[in-house]
DRENGU-766775 format. One record per residue (C-alpha): residue number from 0; y, x, z; residue in three letters; chain. Coordinates in nm, 4 decimals, padded with zeros to 6 digits. Each point is the difference from the previous one (the first is absolute). Example, Ala and Ser with C-alpha at 12.3 -4.5 7.8 and 13.67 -1.06 7.14 Angstrom:
nr	c2	c1	c3	rest	kette
0	-00.4500	01.2300	00.7800	ALA	A;
1	00.3440	00.1370	-00.0660	SER	A;
END
This chain:
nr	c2	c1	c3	rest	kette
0	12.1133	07.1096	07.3066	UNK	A;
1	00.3211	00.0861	00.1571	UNK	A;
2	00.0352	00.3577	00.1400	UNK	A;
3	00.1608	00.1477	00.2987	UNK	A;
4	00.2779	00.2267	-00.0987	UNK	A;
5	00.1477	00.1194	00.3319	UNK	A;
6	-00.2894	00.0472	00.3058	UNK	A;
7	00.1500	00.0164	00.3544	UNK	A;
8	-00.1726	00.2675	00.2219	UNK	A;
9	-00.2586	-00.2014	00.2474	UNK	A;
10	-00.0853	00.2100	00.2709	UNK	A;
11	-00.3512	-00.0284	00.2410	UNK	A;
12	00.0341	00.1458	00.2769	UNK	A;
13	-00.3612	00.0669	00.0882	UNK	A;
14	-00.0156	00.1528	-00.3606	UNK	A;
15	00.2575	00.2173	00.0952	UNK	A;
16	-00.1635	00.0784	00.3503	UNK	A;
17	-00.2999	00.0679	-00.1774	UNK	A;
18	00.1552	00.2680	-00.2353	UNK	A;
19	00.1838	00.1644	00.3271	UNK	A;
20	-00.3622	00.0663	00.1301	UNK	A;
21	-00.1657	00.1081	-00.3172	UNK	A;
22	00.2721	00.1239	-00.2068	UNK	A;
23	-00.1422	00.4086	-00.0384	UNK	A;
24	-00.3596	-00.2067	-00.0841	UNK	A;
25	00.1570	-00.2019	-00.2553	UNK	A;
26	00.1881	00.2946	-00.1713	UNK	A;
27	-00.3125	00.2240	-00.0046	UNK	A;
28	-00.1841	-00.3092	-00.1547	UNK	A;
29	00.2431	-00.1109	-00.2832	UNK	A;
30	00.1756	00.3508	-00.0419	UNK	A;
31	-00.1948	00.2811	00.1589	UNK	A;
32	00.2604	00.1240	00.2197	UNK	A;
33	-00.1524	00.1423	00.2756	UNK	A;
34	00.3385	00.0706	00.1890	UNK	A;
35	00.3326	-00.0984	00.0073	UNK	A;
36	00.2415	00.2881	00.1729	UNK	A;
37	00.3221	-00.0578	00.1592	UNK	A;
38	00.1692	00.2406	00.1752	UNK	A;
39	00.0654	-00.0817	00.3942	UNK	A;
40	00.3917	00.0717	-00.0611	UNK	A;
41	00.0129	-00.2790	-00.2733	UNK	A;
42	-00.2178	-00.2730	00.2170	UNK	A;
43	00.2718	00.0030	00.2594	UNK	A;
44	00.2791	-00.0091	-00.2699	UNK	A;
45	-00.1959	-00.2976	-00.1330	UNK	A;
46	-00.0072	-00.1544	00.3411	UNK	A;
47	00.3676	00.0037	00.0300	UNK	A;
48	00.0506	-00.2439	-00.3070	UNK	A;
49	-00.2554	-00.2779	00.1635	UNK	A;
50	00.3142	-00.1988	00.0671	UNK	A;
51	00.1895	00.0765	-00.3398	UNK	A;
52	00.0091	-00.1433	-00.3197	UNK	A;
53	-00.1649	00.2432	-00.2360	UNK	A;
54	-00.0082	00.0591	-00.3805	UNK	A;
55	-00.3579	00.1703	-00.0670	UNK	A;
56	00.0283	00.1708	-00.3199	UNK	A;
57	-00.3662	00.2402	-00.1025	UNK	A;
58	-00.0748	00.1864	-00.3181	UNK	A;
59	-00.2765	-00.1617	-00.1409	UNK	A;
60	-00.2496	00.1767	-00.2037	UNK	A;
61	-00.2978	-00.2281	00.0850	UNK	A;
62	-00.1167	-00.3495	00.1519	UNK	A;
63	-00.0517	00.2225	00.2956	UNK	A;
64	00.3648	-00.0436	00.1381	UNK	A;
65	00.0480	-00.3580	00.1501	UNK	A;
66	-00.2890	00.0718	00.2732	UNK	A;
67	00.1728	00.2988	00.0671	UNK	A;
68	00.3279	-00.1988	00.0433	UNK	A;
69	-00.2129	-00.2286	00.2352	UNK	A;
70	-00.0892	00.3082	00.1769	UNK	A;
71	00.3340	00.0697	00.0366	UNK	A;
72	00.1160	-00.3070	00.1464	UNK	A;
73	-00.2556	00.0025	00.2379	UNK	A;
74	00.1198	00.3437	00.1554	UNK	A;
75	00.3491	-00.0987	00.0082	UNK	A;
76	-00.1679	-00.3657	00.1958	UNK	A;
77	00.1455	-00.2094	-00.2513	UNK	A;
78	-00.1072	-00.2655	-00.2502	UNK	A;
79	00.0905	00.0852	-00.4158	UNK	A;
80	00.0824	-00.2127	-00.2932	UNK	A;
81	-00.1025	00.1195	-00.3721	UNK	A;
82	00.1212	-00.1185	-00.3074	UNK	A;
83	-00.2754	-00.0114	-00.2654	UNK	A;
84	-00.0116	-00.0678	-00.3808	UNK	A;
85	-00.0776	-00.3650	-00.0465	UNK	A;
86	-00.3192	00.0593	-00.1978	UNK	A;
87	-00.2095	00.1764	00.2760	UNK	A;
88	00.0027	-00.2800	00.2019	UNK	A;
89	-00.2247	-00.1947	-00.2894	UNK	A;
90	-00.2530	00.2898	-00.0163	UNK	A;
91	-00.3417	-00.0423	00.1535	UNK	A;
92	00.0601	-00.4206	-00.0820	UNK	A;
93	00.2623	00.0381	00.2175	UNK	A;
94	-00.1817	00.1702	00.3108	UNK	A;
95	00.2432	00.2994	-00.0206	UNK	A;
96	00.2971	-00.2256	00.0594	UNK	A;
97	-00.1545	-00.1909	00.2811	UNK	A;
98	-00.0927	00.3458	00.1417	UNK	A;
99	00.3384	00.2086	-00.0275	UNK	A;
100	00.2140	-00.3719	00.0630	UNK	A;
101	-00.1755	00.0210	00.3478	UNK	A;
102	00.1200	00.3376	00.0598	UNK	A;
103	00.3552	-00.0579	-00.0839	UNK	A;
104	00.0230	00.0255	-00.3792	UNK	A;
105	00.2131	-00.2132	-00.2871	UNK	A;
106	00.0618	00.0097	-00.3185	UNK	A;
107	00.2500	00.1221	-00.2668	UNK	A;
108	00.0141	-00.0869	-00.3581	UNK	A;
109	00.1393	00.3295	-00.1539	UNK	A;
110	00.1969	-00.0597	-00.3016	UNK	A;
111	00.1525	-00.3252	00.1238	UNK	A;
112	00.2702	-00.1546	00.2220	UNK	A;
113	-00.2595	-00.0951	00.2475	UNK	A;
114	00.2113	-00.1749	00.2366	UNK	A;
115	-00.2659	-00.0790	00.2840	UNK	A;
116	-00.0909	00.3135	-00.0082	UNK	A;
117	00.3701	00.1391	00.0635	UNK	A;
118	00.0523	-00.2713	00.2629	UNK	A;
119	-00.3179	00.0998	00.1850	UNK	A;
120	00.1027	00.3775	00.0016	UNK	A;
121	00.3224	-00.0807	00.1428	UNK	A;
122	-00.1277	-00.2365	00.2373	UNK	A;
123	-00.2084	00.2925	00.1384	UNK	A;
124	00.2720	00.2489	-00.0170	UNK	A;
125	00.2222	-00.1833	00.1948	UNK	A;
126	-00.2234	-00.1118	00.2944	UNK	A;
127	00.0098	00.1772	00.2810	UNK	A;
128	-00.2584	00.3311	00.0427	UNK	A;
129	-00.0652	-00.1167	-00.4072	UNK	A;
130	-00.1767	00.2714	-00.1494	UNK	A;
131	-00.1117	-00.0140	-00.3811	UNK	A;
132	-00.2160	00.2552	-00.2030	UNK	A;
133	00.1179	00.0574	-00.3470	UNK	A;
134	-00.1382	00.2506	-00.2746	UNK	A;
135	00.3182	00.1218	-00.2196	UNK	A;
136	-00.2342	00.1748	-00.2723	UNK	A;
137	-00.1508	-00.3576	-00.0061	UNK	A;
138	-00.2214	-00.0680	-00.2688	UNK	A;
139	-00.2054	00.1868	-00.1258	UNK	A;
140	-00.1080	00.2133	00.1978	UNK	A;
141	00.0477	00.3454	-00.0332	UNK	A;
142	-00.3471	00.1275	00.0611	UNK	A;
143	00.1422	00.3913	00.0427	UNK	A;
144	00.0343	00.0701	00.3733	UNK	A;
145	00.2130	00.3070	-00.0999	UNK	A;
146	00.2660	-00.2261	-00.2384	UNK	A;
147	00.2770	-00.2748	00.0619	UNK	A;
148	-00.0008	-00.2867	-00.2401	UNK	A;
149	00.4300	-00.0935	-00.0354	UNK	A;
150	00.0704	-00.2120	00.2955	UNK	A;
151	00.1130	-00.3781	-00.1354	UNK	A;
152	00.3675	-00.0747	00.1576	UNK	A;
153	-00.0976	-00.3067	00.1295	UNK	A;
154	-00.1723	00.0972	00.3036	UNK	A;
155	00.3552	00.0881	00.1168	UNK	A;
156	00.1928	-00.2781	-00.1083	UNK	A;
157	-00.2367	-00.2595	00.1961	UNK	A;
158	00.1029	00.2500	00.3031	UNK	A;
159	00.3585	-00.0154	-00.0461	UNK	A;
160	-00.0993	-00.4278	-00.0259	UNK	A;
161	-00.1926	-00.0015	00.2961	UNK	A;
162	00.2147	00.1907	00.2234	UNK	A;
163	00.3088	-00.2602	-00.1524	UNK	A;
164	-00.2159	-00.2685	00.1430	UNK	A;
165	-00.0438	00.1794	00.3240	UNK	A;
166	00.3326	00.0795	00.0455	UNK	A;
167	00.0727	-00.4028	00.0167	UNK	A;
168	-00.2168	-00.0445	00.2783	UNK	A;
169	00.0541	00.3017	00.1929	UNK	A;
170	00.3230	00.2469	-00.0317	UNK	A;
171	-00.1442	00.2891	00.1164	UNK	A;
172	-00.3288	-00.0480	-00.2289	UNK	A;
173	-00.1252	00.2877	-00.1545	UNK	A;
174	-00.2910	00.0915	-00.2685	UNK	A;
175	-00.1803	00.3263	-00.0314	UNK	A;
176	-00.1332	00.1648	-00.2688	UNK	A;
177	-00.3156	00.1562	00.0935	UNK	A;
178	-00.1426	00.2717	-00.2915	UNK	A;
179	-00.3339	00.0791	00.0199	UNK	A;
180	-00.2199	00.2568	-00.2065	UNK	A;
181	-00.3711	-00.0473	00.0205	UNK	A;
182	-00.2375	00.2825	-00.1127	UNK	A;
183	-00.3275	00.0189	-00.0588	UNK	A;
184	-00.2306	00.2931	00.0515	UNK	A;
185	-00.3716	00.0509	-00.0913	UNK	A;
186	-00.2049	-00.0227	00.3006	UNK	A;
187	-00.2739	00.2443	-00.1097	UNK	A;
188	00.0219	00.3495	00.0509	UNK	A;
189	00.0811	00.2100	-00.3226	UNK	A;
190	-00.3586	00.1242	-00.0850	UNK	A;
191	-00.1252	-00.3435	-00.0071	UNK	A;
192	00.3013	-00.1182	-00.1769	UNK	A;
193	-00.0574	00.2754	-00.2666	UNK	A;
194	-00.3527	-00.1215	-00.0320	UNK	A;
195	00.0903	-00.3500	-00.0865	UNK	A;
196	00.2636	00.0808	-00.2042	UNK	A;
197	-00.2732	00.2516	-00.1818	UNK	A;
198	-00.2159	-00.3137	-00.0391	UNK	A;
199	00.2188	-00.2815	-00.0827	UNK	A;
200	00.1406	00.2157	-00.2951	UNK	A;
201	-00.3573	00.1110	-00.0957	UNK	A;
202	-00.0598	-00.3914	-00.0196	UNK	A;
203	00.2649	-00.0343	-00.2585	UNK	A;
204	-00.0691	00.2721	-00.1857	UNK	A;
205	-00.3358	-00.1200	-00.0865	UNK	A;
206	00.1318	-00.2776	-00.1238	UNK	A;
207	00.1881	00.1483	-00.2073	UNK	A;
208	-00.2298	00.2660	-00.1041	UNK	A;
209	00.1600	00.2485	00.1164	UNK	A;
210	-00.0060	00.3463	00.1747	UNK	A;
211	00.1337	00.1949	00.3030	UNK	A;
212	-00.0964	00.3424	-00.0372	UNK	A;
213	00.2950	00.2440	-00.0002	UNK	A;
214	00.2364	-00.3262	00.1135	UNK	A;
215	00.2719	00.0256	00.2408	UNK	A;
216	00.0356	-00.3220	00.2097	UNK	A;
217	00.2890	-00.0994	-00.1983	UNK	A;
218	-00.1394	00.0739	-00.3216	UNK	A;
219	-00.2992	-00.2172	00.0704	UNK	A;
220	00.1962	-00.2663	00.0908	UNK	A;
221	00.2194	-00.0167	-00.2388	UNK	A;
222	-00.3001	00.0437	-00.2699	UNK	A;
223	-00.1201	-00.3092	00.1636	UNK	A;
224	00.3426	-00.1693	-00.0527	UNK	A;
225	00.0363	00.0998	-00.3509	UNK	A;
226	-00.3232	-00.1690	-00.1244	UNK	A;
227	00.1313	-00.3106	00.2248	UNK	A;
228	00.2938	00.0008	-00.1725	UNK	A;
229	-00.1542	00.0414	-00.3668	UNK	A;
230	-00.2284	-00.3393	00.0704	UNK	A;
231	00.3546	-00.1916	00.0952	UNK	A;
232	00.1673	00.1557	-00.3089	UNK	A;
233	-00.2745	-00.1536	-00.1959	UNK	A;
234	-00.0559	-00.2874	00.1828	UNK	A;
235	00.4031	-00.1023	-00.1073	UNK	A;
236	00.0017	00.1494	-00.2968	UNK	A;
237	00.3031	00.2780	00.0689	UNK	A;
238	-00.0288	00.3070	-00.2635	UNK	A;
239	00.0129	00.3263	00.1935	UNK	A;
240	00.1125	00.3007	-00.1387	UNK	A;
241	-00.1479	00.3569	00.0720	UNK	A;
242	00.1482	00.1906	00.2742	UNK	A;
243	00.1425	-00.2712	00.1983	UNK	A;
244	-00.0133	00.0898	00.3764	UNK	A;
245	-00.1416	-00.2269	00.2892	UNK	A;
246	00.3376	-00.1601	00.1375	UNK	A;
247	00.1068	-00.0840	-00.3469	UNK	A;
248	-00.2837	-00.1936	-00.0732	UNK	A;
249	-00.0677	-00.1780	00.2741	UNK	A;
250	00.3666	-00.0918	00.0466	UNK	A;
251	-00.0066	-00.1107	-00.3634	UNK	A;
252	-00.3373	-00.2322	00.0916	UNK	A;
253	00.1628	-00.1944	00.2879	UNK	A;
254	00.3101	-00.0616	-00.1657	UNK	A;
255	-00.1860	-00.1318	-00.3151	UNK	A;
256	-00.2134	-00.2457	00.2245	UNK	A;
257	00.2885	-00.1037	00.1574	UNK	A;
258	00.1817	-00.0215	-00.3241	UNK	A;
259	-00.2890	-00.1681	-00.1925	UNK	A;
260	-00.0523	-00.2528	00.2615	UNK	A;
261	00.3499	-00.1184	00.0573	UNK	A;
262	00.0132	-00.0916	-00.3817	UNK	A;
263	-00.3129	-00.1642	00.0183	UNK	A;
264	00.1154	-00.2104	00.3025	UNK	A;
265	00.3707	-00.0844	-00.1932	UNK	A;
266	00.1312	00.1360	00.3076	UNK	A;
267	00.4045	-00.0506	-00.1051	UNK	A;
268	00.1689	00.2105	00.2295	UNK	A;
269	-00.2205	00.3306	-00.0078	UNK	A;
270	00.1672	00.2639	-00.0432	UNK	A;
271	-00.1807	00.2780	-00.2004	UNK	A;
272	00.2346	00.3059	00.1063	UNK	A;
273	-00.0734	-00.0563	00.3652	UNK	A;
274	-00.2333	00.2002	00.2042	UNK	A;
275	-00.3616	-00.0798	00.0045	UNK	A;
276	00.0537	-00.0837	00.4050	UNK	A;
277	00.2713	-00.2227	-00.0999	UNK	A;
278	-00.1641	-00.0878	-00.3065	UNK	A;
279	-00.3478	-00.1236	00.2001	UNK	A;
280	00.1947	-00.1777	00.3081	UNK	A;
281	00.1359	-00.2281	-00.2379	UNK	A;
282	-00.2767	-00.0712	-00.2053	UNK	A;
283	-00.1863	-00.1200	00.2991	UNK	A;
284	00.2994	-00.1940	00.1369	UNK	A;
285	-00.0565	-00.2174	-00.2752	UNK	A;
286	-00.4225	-00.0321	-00.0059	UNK	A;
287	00.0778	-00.0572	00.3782	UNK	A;
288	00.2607	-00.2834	-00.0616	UNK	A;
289	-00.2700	-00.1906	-00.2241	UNK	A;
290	-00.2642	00.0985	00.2413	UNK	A;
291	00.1229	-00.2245	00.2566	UNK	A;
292	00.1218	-00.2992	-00.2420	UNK	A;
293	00.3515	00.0787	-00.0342	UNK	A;
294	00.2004	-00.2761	-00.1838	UNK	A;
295	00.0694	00.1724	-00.3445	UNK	A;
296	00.2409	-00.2473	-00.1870	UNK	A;
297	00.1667	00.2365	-00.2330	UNK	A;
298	-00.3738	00.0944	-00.1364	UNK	A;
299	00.0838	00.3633	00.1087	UNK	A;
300	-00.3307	00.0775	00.2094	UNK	A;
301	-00.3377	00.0924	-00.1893	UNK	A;
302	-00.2918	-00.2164	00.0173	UNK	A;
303	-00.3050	00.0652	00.2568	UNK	A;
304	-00.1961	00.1045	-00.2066	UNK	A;
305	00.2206	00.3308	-00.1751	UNK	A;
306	00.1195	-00.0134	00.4193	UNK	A;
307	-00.4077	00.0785	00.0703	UNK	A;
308	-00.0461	00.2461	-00.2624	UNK	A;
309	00.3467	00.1840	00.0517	UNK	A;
310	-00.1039	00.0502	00.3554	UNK	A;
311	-00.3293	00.1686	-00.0708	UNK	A;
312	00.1606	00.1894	-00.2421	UNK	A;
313	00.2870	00.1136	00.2179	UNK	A;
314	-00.2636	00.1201	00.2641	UNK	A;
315	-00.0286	00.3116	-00.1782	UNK	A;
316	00.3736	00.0704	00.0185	UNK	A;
317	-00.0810	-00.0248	00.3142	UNK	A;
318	-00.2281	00.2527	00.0735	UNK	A;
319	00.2378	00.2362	-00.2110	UNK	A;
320	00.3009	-00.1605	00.0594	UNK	A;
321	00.1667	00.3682	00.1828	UNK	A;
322	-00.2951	00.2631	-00.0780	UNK	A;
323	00.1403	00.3110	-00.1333	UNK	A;
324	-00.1860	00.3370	-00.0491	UNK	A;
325	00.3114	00.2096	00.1986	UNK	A;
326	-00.0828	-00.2285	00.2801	UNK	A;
327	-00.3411	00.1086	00.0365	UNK	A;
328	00.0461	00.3634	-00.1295	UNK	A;
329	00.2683	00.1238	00.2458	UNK	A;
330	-00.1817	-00.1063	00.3151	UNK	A;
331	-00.4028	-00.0561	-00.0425	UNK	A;
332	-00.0298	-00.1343	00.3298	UNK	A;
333	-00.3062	-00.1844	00.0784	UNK	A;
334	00.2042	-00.3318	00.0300	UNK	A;
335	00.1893	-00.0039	-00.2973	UNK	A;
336	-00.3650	00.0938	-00.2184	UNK	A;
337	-00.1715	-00.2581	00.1637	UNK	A;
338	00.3074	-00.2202	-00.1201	UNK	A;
339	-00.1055	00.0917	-00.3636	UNK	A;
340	-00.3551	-00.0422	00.0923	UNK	A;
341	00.0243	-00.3439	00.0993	UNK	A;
342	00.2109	-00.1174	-00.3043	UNK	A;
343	-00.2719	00.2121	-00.2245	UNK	A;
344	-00.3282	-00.1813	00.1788	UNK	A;
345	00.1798	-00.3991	00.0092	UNK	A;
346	00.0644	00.0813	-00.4072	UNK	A;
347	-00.2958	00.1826	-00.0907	UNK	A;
348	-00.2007	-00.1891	00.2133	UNK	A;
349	00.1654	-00.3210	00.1015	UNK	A;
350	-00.0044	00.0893	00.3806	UNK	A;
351	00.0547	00.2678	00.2661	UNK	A;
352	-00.0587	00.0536	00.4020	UNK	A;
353	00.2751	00.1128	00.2140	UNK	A;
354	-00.1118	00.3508	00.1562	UNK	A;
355	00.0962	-00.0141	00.3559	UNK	A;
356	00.3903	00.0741	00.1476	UNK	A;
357	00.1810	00.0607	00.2705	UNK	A;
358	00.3298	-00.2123	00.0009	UNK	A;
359	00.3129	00.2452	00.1648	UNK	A;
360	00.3035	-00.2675	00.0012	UNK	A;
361	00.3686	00.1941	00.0449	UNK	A;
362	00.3141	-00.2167	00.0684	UNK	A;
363	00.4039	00.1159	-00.0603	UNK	A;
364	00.2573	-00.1234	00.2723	UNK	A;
365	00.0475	-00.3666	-00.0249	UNK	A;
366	00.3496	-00.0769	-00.1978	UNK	A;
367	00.1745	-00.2403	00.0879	UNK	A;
368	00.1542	-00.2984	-00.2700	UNK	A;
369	00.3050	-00.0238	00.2531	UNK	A;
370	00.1449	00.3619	-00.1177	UNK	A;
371	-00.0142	-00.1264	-00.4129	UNK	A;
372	00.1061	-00.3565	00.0948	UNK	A;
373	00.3755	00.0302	00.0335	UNK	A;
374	-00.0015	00.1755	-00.3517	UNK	A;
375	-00.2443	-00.2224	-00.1684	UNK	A;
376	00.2484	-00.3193	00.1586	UNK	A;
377	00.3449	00.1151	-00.1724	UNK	A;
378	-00.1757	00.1604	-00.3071	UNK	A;
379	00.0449	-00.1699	-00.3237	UNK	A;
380	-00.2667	00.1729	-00.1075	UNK	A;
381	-00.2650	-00.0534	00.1901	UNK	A;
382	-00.3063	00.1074	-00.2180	UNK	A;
383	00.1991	00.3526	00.0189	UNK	A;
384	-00.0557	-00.0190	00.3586	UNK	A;
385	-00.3490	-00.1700	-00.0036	UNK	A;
386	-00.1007	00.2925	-00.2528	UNK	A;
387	00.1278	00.2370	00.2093	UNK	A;
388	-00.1699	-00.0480	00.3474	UNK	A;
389	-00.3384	-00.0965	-00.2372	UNK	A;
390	00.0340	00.4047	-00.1496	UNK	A;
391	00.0624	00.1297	00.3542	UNK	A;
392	-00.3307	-00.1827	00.1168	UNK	A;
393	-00.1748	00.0661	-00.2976	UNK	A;
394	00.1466	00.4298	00.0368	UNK	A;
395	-00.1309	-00.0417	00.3697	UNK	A;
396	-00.3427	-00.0758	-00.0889	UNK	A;
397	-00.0059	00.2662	-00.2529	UNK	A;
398	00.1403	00.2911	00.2815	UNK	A;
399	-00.3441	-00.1939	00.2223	UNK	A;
400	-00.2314	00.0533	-00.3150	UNK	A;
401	00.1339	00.3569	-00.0998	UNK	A;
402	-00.0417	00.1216	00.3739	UNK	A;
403	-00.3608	-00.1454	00.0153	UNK	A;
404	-00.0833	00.1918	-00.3890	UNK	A;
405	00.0349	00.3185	00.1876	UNK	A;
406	-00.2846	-00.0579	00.2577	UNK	A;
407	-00.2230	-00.0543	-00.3620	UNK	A;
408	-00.2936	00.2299	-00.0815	UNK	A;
409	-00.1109	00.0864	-00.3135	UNK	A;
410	-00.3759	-00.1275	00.0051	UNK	A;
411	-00.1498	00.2927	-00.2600	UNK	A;
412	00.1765	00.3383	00.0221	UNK	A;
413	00.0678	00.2825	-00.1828	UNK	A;
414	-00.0508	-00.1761	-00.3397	UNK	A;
415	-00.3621	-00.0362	00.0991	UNK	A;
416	-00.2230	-00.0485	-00.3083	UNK	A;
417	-00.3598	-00.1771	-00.0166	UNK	A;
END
């Protein structure tokens, strides 16, 4: 059986007339946001780019982001595209991809010179009032609302190719770069958050067989973590010595997984002194190229089956894949323990519920490609330049995140103990 490799958005328009109506219903449903907050000031800066061609660009800690982009476009009265990994549109037997092709989604292959793909996002680019949504932490996720995952350089380069392409049809085209930083804040007021939080730990820690008296938050949590972490030592066999602190091990875990699952998989081009972020994009490059049937001549790609198992396996790198204890310890805000909380319940107990949020989306001032074109034409180095405008989006978002940190409360007080 032949398989698609590149999938062409599809839209339905009484789809998307459906989701314009029930949007807040549907987000509630599948994500348990009760409310998505824009400020009046950035609707009517949103309104003034119905008529431009716009680069979208969102961190993206969650799934929760492209109906927020749809959101989005729907305040500024305009219609978006999404690029989307290839293999989501085969999940549910395919009933994902019919569902997100009808709202304006196609795929990518990451990893490979996916040509239809490139010609599609150019396509869109150029057309007039074309406006695309693109993730630059892509995949995976970061799953820390709090953290930026490195942005990948190629969101910026298809920019500079789009707005090339626009350029030919109309001289005085331009493209604008629109940064956006969604947060997410626990709906619940803070005694009912502490009372969850209380419970869900108290959950774990009976599983575990262990106590809270005399425990701060922290140091029940990261009792809690510690056993986790001991049943994944064992579970791949790593020695562990006495002493060894919390970000040391688990950093040690992930990169082991990832390590032990690239040689597995006879993945040639791994590269063992790369970050585990760099280390797990890659690694699922490749299950994803075999995933959709890929044409493998050279006999690089692994089979299906070690492409099944490595997946699974990789899941758990994953869940861990940016968790650090500093992270945690320096700002116990209710959002960034219920970020541990989750990962703890889907490993300890193969799923979680999403408490409910409030979504508060902030935007920078558009930039516009025209004011890095000239630069990026008569460079002969154009990755410096590409790299360049990628950091100063990537240092934007950051100055978004680091002013939203300071609006953070810390969800348990004066080293509270239980």
């Amino acid at each position: 059986m032949s398989i698609e490799s590149f999938i062409p958005a599809n839209i339905s328009y009484p789809l998307l007339w459906f989701l314009d109506l029930n949007l807040g219903t549907m987000l509630k449903l599948v994500h348990n946001i009760d409310e998505v907050i824009v400020s009046e000031t950035d609707k009517k800066m949103l309104r003034t780019l119905n008529k431009e061609r716009v680069i979208y660009i969102s961190n993206h800690p969650s799934t929760k982001e492209p109906p927020i982009a749809f959101l989005v476009g729907n305040l500024m009265g305009s219609r978006f595209k999404y690029m989307a990994s290839r293999e989501v549109f085969d999940w549910g037997n395919g009933m994902v991809g019919k569902a997100i092709r009808s709202i304006g989604a196609y795929s990518i292959i990451a990893g490979s010179a996916d040509r239809e793909s490139l010609k599609a996002t150019r396509e869109i680019l150029a057309s007039e009032r074309g406006k695309l949504v693109l993730f630059p932490e892509g995949e995976p996720t970061g799953a820390e609302n709090d953290n930026l995952l490195p942005f990948q350089s190629g969101v910026t380069q298809l920019g500079f190719w789009g707005f090339e392409d626009a350029l030919k049809k109309d001289p005085n085209a331009e493209i604008q770069i629109l940064t956006t930083f969604v947060k997410y804040r626990m709906s619940a007021i803070f005694t009912d958050n502490q009372r969850d939080v209380d419970r869900s730990l108290e959950r774990m820690e009976k599983f575990y067989g262990l106590s809270k008296n005399g425990l701060t938050l922290l140091e029940r949590i990261f009792a809690i973590g510690g056993r986790l972490m001991e049943s994944k030592e064992k579970e791949f066999g790593i020695p562990v010595e006495h002493n060894e602190d919390f970000d040391y091990r688990i950093g040690r875990l992930r990169h082991y997984i990832l390590d032990m699952v690239a040689e597995k998989a006879k993945l040639k081009r791994y590269k063992k002194e790369d970050n585990a972020i760099d280390k797990l994009r890659y690694v699922l490059s490749q299950f994803e190229l075999v995933s959709v049937g890929t044409a493998d001549p050279k006999g690089e790609l692994p089979s299906k089956e070690i492409t099944k198992w490595g997946r699974d396996i990789c899941q758990k790198v994953y869940d861990f894949i940016t968790i650090k204890g500093d992270y945690l310890a320096k700002l116990p805000s209710a959002e960034r323990i219920y970020e541990w909380i989750y990962r703890f319940e889907a490993e300890i107990f193969g799923s979680t519920s999403p408490r409910s949020t409030k979504a508060y989306i902030s935007f920078a001032e558009p930039i516009k490609l025209s004011t890095y074109f000239k630069e990026y034409k008569s460079s002969k180095n154009k990755k410096e330049i590409v790299d360049n405008l990628t950091l100063k989006l990537r240092n934007t978002m950051q100055e978004m995140l680091d002013a939203d940190i300071t609006r953070s409360q810390i969800l348990f007080p004066n080293d509270y103990r239980f």
